[in-house]
N, CA, C and O atoms as a GROMACS GRO file, in nm:
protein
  312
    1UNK      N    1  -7.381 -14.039  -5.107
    1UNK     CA    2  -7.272 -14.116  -5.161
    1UNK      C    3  -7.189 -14.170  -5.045
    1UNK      O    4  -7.170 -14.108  -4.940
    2UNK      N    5  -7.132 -14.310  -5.078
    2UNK     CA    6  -7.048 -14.349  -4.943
    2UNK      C    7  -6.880 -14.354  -5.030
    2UNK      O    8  -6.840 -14.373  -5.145
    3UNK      N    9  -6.839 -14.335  -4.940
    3UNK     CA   10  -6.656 -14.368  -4.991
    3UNK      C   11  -6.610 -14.418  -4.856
    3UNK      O   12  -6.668 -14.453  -4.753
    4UNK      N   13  -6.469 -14.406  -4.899
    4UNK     CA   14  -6.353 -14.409  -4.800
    4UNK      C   15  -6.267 -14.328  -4.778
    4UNK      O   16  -6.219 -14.292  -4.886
    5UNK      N   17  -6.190 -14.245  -4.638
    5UNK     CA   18  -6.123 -14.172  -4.665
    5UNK      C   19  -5.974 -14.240  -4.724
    5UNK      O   20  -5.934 -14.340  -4.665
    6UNK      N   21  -5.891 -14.188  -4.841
    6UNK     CA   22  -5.766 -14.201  -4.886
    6UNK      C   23  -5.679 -14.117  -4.819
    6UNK      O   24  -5.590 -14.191  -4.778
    7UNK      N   25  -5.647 -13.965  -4.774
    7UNK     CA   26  -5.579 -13.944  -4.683
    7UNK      C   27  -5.615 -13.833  -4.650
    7UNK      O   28  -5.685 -13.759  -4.720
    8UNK      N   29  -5.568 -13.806  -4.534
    8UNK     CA   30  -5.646 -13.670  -4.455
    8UNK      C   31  -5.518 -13.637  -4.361
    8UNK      O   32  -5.452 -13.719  -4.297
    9UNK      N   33  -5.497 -13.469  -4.368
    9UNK     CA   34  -5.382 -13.392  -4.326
    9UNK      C   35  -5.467 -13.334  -4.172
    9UNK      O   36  -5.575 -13.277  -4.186
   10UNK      N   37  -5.419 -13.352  -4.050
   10UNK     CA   38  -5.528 -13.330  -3.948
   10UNK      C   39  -5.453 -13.182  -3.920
   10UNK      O   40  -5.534 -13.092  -3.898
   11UNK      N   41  -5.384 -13.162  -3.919
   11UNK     CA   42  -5.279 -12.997  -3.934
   11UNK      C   43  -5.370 -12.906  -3.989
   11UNK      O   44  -5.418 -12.811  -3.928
   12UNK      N   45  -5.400 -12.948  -4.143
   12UNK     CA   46  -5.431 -12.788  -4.216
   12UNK      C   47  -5.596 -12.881  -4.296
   12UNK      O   48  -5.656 -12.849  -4.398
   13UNK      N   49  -5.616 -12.965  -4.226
   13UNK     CA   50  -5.769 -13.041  -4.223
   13UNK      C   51  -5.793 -13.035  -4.382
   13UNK      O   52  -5.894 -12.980  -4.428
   14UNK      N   53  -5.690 -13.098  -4.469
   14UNK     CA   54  -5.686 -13.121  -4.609
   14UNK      C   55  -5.711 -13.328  -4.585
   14UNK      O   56  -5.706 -13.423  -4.506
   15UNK      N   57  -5.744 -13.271  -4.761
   15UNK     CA   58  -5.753 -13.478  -4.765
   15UNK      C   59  -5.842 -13.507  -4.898
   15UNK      O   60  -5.902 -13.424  -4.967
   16UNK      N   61  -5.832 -13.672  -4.915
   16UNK     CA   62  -5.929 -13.707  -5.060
   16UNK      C   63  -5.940 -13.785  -5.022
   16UNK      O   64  -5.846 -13.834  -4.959
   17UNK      N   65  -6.090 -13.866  -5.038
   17UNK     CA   66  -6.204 -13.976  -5.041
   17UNK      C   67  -6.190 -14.070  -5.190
   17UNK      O   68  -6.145 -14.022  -5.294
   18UNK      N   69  -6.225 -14.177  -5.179
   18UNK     CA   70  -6.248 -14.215  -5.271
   18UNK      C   71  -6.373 -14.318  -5.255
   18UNK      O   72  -6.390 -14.413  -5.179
   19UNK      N   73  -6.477 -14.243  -5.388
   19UNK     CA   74  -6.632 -14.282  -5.419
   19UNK      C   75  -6.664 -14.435  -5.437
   19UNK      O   76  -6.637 -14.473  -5.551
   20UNK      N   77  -6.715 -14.533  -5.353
   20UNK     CA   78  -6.736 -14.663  -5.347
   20UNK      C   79  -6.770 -14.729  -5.537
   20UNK      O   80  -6.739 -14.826  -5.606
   21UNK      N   81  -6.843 -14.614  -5.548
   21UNK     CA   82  -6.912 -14.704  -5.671
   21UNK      C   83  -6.881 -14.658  -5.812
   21UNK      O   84  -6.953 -14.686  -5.907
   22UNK      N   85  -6.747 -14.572  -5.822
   22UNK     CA   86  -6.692 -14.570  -5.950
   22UNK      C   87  -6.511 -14.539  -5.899
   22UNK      O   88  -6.433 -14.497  -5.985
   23UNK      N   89  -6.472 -14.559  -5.785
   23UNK     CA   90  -6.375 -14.533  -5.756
   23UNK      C   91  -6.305 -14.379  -5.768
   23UNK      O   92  -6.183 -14.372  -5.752
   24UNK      N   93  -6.377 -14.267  -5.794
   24UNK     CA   94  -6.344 -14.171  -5.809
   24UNK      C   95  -6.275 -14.071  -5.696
   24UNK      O   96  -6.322 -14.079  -5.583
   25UNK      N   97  -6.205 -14.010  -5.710
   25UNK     CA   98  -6.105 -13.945  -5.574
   25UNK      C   99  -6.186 -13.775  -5.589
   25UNK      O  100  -6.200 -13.707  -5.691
   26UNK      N  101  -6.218 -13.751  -5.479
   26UNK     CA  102  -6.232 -13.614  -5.436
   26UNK      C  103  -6.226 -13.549  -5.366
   26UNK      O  104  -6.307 -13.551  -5.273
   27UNK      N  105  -6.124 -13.453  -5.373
   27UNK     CA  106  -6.092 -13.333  -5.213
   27UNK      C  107  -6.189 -13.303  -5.139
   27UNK      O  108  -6.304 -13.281  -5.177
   28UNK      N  109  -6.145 -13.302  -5.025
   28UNK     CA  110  -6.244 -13.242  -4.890
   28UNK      C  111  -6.286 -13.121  -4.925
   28UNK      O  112  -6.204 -13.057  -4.991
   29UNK      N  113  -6.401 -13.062  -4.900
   29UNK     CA  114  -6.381 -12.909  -4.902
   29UNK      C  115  -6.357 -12.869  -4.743
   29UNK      O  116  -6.360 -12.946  -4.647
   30UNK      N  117  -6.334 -12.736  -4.742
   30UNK     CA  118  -6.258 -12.692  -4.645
   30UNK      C  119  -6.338 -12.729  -4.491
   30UNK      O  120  -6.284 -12.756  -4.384
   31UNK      N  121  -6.501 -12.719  -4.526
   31UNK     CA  122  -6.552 -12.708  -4.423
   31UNK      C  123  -6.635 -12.880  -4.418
   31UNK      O  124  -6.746 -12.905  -4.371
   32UNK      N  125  -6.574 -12.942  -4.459
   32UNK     CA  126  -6.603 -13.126  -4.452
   32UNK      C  127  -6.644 -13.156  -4.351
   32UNK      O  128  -6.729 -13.244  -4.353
   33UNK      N  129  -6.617 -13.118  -4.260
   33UNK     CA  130  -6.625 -13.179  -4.092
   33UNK      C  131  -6.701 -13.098  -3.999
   33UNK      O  132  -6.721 -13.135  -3.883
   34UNK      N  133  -6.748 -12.981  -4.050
   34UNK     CA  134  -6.855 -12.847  -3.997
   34UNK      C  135  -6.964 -12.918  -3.973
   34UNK      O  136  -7.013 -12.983  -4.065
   35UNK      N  137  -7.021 -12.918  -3.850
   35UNK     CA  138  -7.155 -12.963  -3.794
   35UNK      C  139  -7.158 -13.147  -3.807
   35UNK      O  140  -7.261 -13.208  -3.834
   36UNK      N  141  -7.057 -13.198  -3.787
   36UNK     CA  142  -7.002 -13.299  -3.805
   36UNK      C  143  -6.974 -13.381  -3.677
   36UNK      O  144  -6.869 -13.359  -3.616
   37UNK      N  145  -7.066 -13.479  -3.630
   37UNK     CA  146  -6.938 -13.571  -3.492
   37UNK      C  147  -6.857 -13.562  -3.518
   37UNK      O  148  -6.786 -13.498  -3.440
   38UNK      N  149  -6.790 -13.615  -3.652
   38UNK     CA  150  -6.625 -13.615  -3.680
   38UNK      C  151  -6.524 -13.552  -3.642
   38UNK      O  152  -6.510 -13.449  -3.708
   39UNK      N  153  -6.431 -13.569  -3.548
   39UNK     CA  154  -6.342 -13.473  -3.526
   39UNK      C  155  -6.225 -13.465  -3.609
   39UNK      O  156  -6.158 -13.365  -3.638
   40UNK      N  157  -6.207 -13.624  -3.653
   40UNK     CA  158  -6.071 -13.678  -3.749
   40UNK      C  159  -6.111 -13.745  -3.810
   40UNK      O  160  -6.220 -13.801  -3.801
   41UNK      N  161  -6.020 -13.757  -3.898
   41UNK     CA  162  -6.057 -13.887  -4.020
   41UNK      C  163  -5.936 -14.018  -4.013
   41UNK      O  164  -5.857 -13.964  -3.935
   42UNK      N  165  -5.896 -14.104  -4.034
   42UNK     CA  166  -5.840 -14.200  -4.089
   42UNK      C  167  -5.819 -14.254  -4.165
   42UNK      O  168  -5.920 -14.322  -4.187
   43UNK      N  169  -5.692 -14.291  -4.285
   43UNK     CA  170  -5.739 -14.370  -4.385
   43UNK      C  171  -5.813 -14.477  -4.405
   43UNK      O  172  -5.769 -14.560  -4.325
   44UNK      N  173  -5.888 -14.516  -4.455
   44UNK     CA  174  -5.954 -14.674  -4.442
   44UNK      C  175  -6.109 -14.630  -4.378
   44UNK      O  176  -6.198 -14.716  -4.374
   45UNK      N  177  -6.140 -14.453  -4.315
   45UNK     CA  178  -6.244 -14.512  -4.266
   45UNK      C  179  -6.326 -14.485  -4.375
   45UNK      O  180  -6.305 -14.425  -4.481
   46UNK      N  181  -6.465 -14.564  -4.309
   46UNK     CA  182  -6.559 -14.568  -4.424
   46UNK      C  183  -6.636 -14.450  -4.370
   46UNK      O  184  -6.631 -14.426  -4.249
   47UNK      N  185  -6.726 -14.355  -4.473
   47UNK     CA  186  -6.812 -14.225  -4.483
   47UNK      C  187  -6.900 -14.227  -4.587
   47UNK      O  188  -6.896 -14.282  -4.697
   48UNK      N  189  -7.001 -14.140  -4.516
   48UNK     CA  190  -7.147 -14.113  -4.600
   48UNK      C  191  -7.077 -13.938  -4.669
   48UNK      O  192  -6.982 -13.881  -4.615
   49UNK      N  193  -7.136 -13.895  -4.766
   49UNK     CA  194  -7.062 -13.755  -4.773
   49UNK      C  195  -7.132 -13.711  -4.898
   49UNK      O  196  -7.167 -13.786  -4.989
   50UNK      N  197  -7.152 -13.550  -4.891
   50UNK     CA  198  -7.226 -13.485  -5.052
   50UNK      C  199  -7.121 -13.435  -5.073
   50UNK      O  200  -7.025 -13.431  -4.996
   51UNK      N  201  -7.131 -13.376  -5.216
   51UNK     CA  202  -7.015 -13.296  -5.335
   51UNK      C  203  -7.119 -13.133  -5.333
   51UNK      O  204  -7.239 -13.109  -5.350
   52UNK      N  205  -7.015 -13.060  -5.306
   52UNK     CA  206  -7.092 -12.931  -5.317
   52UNK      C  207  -7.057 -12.867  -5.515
   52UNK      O  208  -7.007 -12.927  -5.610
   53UNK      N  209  -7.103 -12.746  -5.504
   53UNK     CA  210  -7.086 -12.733  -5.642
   53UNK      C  211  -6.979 -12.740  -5.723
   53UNK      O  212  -6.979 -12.737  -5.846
   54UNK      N  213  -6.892 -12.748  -5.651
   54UNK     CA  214  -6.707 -12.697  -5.626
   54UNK      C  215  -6.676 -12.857  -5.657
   54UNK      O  216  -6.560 -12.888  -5.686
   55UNK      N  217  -6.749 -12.931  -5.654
   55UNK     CA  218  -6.697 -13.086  -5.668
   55UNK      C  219  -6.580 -13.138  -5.579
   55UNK      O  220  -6.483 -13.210  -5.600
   56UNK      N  221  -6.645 -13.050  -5.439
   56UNK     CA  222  -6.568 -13.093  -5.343
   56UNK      C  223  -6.656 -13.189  -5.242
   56UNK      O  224  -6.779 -13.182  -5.246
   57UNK      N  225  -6.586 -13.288  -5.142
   57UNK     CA  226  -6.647 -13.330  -5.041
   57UNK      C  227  -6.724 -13.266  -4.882
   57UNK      O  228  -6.659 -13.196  -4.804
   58UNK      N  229  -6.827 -13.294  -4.864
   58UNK     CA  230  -6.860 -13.207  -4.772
   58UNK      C  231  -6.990 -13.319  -4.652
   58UNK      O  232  -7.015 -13.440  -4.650
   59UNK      N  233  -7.035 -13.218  -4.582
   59UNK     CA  234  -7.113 -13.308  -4.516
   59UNK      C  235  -7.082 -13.466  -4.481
   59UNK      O  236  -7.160 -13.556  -4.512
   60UNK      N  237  -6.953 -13.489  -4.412
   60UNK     CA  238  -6.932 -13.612  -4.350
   60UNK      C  239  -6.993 -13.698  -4.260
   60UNK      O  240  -7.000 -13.642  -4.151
   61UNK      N  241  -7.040 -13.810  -4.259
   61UNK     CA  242  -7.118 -13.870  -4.185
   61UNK      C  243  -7.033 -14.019  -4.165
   61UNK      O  244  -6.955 -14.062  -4.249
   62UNK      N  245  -7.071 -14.095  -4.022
   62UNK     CA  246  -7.018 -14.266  -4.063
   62UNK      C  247  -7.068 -14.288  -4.162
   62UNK      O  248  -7.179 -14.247  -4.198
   63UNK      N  249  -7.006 -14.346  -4.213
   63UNK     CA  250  -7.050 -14.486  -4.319
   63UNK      C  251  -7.095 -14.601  -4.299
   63UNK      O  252  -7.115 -14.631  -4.181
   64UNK      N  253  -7.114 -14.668  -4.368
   64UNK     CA  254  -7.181 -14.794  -4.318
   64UNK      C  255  -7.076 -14.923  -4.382
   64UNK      O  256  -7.014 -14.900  -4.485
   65UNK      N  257  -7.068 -15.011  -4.336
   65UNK     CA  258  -7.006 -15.135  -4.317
   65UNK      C  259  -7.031 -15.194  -4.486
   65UNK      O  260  -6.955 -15.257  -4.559
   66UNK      N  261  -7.155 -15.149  -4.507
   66UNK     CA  262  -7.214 -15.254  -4.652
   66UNK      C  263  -7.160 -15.192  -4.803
   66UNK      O  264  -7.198 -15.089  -4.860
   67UNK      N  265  -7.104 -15.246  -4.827
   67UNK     CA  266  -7.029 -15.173  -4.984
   67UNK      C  267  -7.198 -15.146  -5.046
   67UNK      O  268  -7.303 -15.205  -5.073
   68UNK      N  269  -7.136 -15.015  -5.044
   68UNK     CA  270  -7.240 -14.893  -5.145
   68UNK      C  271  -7.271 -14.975  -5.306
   68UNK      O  272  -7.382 -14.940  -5.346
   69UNK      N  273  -7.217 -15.050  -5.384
   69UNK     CA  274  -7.202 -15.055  -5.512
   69UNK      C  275  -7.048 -15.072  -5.548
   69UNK      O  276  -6.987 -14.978  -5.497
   70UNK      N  277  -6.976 -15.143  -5.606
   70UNK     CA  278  -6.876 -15.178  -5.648
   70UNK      C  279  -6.854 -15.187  -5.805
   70UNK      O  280  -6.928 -15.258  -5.874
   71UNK      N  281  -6.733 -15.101  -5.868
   71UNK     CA  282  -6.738 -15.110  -6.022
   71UNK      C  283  -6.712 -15.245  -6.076
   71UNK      O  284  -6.747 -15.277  -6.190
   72UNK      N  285  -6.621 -15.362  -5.954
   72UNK     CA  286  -6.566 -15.455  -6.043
   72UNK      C  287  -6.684 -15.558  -6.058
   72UNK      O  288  -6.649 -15.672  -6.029
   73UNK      N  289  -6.836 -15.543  -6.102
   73UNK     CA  290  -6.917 -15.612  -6.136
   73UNK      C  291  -6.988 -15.661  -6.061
   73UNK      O  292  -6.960 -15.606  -5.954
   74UNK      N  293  -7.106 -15.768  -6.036
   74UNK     CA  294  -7.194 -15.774  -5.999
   74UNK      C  295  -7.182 -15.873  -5.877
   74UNK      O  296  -7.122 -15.980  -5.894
   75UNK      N  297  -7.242 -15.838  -5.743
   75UNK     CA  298  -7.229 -15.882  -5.592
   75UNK      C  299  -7.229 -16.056  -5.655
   75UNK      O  300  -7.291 -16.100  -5.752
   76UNK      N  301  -7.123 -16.142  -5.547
   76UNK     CA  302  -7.167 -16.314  -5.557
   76UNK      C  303  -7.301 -16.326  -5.501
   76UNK      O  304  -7.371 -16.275  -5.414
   77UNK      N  305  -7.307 -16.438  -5.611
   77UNK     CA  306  -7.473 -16.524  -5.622
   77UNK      C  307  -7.383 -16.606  -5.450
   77UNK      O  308  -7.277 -16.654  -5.409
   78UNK      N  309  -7.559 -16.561  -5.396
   78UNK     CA  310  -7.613 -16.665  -5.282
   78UNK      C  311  -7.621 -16.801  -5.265
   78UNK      O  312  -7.669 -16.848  -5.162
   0.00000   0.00000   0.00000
């Protein structure tokens, strides 16, 4: 899944993403950034990331530049 981070506490390494392709918001889990380049996050940046069972965020990766899927309907015609 790709999102964006929405905000991230670099203190106590809290924060919520929000899911490219239904807009959905979900907390970091604690260990988000474990085995991770990532050292920090930013709002606005873009991330690759899984949901553990906890329906938390985990496994952070860059993201990629190309919108994942968008809810407000279908990409412009070429």
């Amino acid at each position: 899944m790709q999102g964006v981070i929405k905000a991230y506490d670099p203190t106590n390494q809290t924060g919520s993403l929000v899911r490219d392709t239904d807009r959905a918001v979900f907390e970091l889990a604690p260990n988000a950034l474990e085995g991770s380049i990532l050292r920090m996050l930013r709002q606005g940046q873009r991330i690759v990331f899984d949901l553990n069972d906890d329906g938390l965020a985990t496994r952070l990766r860059l993201g990629s530049e190309v919108d994942m899927g968008s809810p407000t309907g279908p990409p412009p015609s070429t």
